[in-house]
N, C-alpha and C positions, 0 to 999 in steps of 0.2 A: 522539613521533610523535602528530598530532594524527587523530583518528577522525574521519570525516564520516559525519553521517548525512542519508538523504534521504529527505525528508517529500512526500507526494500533496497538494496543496493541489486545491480549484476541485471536488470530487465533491459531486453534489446529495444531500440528504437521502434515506437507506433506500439508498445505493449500496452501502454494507457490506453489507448482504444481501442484495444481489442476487451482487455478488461471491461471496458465501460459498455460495452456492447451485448458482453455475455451478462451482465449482473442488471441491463437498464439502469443505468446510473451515468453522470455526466463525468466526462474525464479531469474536469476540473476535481470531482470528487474523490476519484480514481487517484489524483496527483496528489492532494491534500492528503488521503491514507497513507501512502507509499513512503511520503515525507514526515509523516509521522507529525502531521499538523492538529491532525483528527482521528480520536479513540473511541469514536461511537462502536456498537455491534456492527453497525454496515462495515465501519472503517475495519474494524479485526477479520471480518468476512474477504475483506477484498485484499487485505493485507494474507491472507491466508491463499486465497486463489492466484496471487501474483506468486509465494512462494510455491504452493504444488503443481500448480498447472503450466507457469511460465518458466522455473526454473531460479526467481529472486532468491536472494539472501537477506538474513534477517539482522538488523544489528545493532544492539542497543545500546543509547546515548545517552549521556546524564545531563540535566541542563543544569 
């Protein structure tokens, strides 16, 4: 069974903490979603406000 994961491409510089500021969440958090490191509900949450609110792209990887 192959895993995918999905990576935020296209956010401008200092978007991580803006993120992490609107949701209280650390940007190290913020980073690990974006990277597609972490699939929790936070991680889909912030992976989702990075693409509506900031303008990210979405794009998924196969490992």
């Amino acid at each position: 069974m192959d895993k995918k994961r999905i990576l935020i491409v296209g956010l401008e510089r200092g978007t991580n903490l803006k993120i992490a500021r609107t949701l209280g969440v650390t940007k190290e958090m913020v980073s690990m979603a974006v990277c597609g490191r972490k699939n929790t509900p936070l991680a889909r949450k912030i992976r989702h406000v990075a693409v509506k609110q900031y303008g990210g792209k979405e794009v998924e990887l196969e490992n």
